[in-house]
Backbone as JSON Lines, residues from 0, in Angstrom:
{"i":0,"aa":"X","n":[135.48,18.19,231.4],"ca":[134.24,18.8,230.99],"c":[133.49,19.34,232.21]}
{"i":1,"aa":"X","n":[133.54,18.75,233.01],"ca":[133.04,19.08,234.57],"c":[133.49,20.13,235.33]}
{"i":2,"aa":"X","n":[134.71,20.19,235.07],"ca":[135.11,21.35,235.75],"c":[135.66,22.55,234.66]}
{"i":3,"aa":"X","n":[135.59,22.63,233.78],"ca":[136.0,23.75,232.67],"c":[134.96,24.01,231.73]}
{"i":4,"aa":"X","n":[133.64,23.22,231.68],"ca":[132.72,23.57,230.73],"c":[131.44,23.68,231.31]}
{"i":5,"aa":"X","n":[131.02,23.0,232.58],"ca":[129.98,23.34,233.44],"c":[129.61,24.26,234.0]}
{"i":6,"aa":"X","n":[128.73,25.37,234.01],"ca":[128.95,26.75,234.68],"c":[128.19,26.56,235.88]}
{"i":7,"aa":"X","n":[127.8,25.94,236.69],"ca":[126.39,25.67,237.44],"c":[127.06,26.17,239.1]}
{"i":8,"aa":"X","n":[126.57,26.96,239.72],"ca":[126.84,27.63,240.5],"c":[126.72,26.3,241.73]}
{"i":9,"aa":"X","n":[126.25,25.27,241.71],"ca":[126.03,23.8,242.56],"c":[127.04,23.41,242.59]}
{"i":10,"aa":"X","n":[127.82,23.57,241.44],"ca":[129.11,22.42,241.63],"c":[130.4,22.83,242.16]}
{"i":11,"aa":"X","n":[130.8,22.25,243.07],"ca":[132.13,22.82,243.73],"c":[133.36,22.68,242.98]}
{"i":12,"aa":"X","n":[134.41,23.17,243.3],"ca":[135.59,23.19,242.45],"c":[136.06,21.75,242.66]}
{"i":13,"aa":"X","n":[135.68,20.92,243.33],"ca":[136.19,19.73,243.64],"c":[135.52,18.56,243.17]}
{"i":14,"aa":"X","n":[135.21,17.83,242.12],"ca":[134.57,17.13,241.78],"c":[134.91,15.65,241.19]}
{"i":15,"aa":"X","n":[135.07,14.51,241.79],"ca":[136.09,13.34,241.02],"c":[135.33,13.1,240.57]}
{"i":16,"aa":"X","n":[135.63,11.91,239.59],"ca":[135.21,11.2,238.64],"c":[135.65,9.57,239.23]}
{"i":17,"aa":"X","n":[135.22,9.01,240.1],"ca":[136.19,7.89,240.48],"c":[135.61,6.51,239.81]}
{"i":18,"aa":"X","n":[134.76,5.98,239.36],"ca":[134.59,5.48,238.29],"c":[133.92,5.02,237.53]}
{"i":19,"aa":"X","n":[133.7,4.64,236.33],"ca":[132.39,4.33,235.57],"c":[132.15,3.15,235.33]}
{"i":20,"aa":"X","n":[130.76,2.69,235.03],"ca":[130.41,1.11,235.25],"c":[129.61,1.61,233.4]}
{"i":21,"aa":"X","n":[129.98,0.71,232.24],"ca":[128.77,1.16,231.51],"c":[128.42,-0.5,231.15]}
{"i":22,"aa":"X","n":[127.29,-0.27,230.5],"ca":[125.92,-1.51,230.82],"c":[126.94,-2.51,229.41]}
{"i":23,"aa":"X","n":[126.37,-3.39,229.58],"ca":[127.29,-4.64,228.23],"c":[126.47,-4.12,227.01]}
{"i":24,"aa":"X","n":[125.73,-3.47,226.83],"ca":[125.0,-3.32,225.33],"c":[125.54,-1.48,225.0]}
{"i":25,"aa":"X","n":[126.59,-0.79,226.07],"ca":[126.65,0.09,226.31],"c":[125.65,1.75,226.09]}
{"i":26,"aa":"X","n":[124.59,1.23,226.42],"ca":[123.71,2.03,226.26],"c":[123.69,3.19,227.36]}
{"i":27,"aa":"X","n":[124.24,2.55,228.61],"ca":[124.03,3.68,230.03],"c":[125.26,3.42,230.64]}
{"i":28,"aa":"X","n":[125.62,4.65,231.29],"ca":[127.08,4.96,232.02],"c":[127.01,5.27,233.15]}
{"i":29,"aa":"X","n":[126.87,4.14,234.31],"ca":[127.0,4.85,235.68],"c":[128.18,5.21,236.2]}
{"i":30,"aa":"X","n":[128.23,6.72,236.07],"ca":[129.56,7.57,236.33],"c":[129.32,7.67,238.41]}
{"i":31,"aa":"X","n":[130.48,7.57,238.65],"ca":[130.53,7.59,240.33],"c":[131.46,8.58,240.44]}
{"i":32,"aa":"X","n":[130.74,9.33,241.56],"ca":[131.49,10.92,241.89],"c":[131.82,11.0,243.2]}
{"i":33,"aa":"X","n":[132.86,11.66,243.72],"ca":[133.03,12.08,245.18],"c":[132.77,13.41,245.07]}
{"i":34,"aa":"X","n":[132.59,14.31,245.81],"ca":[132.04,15.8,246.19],"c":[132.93,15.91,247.41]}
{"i":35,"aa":"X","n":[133.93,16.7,247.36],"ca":[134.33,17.73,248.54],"c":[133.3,18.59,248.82]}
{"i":36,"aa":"X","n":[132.65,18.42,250.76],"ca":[131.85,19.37,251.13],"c":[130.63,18.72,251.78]}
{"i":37,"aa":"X","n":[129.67,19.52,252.25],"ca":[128.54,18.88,253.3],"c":[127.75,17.82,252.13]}
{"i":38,"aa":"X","n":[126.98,17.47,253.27],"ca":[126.01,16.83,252.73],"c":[124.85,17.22,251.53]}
{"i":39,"aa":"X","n":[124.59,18.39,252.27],"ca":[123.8,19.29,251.28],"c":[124.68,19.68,249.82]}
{"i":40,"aa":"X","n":[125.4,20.01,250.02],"ca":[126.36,20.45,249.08],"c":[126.53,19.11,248.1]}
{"i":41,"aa":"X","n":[127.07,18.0,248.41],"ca":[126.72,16.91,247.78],"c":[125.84,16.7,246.97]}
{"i":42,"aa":"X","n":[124.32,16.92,247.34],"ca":[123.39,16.61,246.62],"c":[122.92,17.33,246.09]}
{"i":43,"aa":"X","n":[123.4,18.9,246.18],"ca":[123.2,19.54,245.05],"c":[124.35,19.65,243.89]}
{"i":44,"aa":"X","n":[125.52,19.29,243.99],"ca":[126.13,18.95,243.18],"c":[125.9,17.76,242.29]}
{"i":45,"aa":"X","n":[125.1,16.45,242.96],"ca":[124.75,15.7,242.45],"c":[123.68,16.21,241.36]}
{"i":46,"aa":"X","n":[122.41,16.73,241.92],"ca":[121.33,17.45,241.24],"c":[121.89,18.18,240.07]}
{"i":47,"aa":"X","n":[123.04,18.56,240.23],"ca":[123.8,19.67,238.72],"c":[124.2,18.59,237.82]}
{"i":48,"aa":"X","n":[124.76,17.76,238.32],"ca":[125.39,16.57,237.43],"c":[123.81,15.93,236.42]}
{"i":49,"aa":"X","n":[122.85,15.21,237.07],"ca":[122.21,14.85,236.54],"c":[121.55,15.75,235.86]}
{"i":50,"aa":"X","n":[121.03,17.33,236.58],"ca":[120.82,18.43,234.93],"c":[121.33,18.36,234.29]}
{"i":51,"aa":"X","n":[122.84,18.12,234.24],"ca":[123.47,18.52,232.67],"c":[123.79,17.52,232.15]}
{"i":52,"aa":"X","n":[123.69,16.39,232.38],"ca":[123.9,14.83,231.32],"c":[123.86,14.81,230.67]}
{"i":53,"aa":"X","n":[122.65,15.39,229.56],"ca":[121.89,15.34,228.54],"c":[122.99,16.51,227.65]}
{"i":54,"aa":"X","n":[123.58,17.53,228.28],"ca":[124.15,18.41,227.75],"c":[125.61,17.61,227.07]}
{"i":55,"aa":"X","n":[126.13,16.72,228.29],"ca":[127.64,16.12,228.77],"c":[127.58,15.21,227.68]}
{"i":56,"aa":"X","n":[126.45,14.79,227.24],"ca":[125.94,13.17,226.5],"c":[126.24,13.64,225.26]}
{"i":57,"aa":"X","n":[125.62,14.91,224.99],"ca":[126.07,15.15,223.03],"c":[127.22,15.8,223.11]}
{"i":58,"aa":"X","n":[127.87,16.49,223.91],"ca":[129.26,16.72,223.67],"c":[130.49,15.59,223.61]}
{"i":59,"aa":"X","n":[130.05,14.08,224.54],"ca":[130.84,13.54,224.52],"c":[131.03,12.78,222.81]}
{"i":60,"aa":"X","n":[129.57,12.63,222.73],"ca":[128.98,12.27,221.23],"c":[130.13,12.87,220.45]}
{"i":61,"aa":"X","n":[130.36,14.09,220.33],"ca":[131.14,14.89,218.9],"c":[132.55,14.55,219.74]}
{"i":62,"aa":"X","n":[132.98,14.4,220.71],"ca":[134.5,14.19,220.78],"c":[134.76,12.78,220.67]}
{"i":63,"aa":"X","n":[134.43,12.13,221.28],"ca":[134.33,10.99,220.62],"c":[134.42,10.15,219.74]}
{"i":64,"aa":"X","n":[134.14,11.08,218.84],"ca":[133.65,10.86,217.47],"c":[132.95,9.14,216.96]}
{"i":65,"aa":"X","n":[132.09,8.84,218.03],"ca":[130.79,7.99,218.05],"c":[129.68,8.25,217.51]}
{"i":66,"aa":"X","n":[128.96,6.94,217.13],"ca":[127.44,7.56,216.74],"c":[126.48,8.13,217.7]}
{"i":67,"aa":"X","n":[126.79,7.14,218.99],"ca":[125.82,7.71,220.21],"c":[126.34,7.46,221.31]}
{"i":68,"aa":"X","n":[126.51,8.46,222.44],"ca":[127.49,8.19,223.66],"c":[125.86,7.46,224.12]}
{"i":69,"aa":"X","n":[126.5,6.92,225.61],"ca":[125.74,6.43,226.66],"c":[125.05,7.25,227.27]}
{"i":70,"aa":"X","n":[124.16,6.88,227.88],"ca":[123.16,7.77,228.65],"c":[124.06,7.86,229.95]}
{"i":71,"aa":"X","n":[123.91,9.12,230.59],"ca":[124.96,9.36,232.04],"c":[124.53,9.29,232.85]}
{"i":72,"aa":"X","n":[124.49,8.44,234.28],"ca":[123.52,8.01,235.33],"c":[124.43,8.41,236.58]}
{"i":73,"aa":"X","n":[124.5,9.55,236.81],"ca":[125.9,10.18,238.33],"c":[125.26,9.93,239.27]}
{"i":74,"aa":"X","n":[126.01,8.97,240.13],"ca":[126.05,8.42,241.35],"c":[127.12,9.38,242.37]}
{"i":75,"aa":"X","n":[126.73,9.08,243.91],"ca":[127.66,9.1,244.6],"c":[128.23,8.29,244.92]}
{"i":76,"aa":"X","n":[129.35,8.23,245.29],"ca":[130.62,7.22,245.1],"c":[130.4,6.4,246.75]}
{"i":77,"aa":"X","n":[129.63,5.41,247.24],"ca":[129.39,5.26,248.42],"c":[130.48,4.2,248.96]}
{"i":78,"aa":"X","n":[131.33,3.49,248.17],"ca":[132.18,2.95,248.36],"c":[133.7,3.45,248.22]}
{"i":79,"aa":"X","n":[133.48,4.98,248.15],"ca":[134.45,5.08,248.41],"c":[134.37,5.71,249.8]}
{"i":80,"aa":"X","n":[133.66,6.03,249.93],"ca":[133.53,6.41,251.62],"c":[133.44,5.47,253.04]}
{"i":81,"aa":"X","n":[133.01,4.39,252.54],"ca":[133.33,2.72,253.41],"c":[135.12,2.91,253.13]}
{"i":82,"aa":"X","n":[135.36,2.77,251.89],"ca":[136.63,2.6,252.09],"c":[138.14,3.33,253.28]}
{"i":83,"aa":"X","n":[137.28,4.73,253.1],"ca":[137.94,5.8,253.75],"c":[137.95,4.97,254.92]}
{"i":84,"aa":"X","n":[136.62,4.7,255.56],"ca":[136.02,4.69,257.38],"c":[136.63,3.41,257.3]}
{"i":85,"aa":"X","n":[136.98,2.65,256.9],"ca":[137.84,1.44,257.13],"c":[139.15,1.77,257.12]}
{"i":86,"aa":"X","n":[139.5,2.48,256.36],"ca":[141.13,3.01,256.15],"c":[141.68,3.42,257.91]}
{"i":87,"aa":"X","n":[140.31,4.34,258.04],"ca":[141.01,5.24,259.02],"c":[140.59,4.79,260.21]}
{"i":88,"aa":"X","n":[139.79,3.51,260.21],"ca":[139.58,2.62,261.64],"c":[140.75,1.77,261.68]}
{"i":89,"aa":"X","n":[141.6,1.48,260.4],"ca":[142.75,0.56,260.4],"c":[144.06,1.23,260.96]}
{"i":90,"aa":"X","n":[143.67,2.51,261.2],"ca":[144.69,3.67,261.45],"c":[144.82,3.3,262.94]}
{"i":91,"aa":"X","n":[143.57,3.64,263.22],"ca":[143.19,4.15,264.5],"c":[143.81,2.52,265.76]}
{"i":92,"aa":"X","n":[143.32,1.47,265.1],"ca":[144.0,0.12,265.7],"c":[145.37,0.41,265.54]}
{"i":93,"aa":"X","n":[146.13,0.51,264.59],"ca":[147.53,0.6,264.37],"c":[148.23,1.59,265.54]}
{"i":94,"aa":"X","n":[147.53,2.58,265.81],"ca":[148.16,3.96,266.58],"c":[147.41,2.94,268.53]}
{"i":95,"aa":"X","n":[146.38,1.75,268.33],"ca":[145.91,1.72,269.78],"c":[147.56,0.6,270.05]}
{"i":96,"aa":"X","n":[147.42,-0.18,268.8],"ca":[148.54,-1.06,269.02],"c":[149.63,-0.72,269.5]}
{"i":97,"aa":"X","n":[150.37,0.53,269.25],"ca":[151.84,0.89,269.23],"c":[151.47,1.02,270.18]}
{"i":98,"aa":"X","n":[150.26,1.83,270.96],"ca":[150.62,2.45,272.52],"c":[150.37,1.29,273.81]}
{"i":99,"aa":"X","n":[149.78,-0.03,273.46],"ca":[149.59,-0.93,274.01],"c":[150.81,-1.73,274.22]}
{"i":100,"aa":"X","n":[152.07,-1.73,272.85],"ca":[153.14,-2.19,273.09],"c":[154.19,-0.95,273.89]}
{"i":101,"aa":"X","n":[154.03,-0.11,273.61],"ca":[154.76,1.24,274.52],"c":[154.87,0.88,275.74]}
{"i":102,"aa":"X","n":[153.27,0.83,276.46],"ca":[152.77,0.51,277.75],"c":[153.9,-0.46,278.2]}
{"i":103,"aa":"X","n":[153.63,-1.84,277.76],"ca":[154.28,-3.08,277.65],"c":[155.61,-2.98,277.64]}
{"i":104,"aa":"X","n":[156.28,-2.45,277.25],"ca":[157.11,-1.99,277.12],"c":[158.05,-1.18,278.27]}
{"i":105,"aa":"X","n":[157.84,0.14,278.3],"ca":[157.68,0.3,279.84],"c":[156.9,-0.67,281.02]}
{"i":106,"aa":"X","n":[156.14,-0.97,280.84],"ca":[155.75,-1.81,282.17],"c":[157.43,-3.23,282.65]}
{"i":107,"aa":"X","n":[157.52,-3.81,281.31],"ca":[158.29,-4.84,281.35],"c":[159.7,-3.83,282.14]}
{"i":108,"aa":"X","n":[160.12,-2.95,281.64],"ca":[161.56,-2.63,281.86],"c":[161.41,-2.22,283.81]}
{"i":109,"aa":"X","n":[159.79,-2.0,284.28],"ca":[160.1,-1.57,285.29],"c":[159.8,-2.5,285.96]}
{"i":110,"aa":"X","n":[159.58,-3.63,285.44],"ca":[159.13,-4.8,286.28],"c":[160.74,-5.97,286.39]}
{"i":111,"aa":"X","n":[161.8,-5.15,285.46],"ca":[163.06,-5.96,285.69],"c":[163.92,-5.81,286.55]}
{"i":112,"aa":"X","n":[164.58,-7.15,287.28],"ca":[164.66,-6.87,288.62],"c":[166.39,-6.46,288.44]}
{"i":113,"aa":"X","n":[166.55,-5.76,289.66],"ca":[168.01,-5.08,289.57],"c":[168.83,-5.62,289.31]}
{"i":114,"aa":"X","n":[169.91,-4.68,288.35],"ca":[171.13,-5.35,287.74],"c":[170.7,-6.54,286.32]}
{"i":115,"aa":"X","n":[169.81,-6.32,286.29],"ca":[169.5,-7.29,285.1],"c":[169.74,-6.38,283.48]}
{"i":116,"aa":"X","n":[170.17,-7.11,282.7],"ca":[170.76,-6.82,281.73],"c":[169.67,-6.26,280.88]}
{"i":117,"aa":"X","n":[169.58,-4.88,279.95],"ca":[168.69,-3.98,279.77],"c":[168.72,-3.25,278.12]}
């Protein structure tokens, strides 16, 4: 619906849906979004999302075929972006590690004394 029925010149072609929390009486749907693109861009994509809820809310209503969808509450997805910066700090140790054993590595072979088995 977001990307084939929304016309809003805010929203980028890139828009997830990564996931929804709805309330136990299911009255409200906090939908969580990622946005490819700046910051700005973000929050006006966000700003499009929450204009058209109200639109998103009775269409989901008739497909559905429910008496009353949830109210739509679009978030940005802030955990998925911890997740990333952890991902790619786990990277970044992994790539210090190999070159720390490299080092080690070479250091050991030139620290072996001649004729020693290799």
């Amino acid at each position: 619906m977001i990307l084939r029925e929304l016309n809003d010149p805010r929203l980028p072609t890139i828009v997830s849906i990564t996931r929804v929390r709805l309330t136990n009486d299911l009255s409200f749907a906090d939908v969580f979004v990622t946005v490819m693109g700046t910051p700005g861009q973000q929050t006006a994509a966000l700003n499009a999302l929450k204009h058209s809820a109200g639109v998103m809310r009775t269409k989901l209503t008739k497909v559905l075929s429910i008496r009353v969808a949830p109210f739509l509450r679009f978030q940005l997805d802030e955990d998925l972006k911890k997740e990333l910066a952890v991902l790619d700090l786990l990277d970044k140790v992994a790539k210090e590690n190999e070159e720390i054993d490299r080092r080690r590595a070479e250091q050991g072979a030139h620290d072996a004394p001649p004729g020693a088995a290799q």
